[in-house]
C-alpha positions in Angstrom: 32.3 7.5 -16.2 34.5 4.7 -17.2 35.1 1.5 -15.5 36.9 -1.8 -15.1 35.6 -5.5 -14.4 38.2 -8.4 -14.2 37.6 -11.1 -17.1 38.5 -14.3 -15.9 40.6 -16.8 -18.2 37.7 -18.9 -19.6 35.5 -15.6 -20.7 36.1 -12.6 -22.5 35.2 -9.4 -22.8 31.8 -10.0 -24.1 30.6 -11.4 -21.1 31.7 -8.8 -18.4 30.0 -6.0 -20.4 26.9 -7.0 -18.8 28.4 -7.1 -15.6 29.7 -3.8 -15.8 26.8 -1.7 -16.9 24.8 -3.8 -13.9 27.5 -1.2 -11.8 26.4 2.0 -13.4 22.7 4.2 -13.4 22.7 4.9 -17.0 19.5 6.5 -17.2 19.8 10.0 -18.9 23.6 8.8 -20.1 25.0 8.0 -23.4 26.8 4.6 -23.3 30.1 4.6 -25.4 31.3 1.0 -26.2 34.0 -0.7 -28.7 32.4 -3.6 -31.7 33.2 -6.4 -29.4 30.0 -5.0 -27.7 28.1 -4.2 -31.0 24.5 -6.8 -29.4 21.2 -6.9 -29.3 21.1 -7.5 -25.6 23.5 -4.6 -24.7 21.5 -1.9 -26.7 18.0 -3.6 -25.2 19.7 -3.5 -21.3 20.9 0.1 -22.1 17.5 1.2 -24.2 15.5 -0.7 -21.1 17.5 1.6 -18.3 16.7 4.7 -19.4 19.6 5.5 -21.2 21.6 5.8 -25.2 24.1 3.9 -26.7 27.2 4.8 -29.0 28.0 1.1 -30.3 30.8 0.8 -32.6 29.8 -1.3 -35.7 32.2 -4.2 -38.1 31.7 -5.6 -41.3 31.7 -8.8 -39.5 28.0 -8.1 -38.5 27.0 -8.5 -42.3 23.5 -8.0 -42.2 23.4 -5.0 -39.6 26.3 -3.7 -41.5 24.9 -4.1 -44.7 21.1 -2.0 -43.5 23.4 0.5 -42.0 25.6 1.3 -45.2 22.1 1.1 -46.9 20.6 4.0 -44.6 23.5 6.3 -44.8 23.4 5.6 -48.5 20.1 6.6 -49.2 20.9 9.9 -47.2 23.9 10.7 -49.9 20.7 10.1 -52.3 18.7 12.4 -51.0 16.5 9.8 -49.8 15.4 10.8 -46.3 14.6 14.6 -46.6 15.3 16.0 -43.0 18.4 15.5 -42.0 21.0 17.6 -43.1 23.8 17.5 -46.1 26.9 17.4 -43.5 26.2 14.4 -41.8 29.4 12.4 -41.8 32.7 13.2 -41.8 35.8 10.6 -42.2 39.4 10.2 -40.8 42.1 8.0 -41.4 43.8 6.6 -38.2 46.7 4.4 -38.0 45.5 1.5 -35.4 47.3 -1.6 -34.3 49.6 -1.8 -38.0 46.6 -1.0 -40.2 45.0 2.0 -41.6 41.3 2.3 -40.3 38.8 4.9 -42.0 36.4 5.7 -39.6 32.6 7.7 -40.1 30.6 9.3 -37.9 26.9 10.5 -38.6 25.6 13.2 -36.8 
């Protein structure tokens, strides 16, 4: 269920996320936000409510970035034995004048 909450001109959308997930049960539900919402405190509030979270992840989180590049890695290594060989999959979209390559794990 999406939603909207007004940001006023001294904040951003960092702060309202909060806000908005105050305005939905999530329990049971699998929470789907943009990197400007990649925290610690919105996967704890979602985690704490009962529900999941689909976070999208930057480079600009260097140390997060770099453990999660380093656990996908180690699956193309055969590293972590029970998840299967098909687990990501890549496309090229054109977004905003630059070409993004995005991955998904499943």
């Amino acid at each position: 269920m999406p939603g909207r909450v007004a940001v006023d001109g001294k904040s951003n959308e960092i702060t309202a996320i909060p806000k908005l997930l105050n305005l939905f049960d999530v329990k049971g539900a699998t929470v789907t936000i943009d990197a400007a919402g990649c925290r610690k405190t919105t996967a704890r509030k979602i985690c704490d409510e009962g529900g999941d979270y689909i976070l999208a992840l930057k480079g600009n989180h260097k140390t997060l970035h770099a453990d999660v590049v380093g656990y996908f890695d180690g699956l193309d290594c055969g590293d972590i034995r029970d998840m299967p060989d098909d687990v990501w999959e890549t496309c090229e979209e054109r977004s905003h004048g630059r070409v993004v390559d995005k991955t998904c794990w499943f």
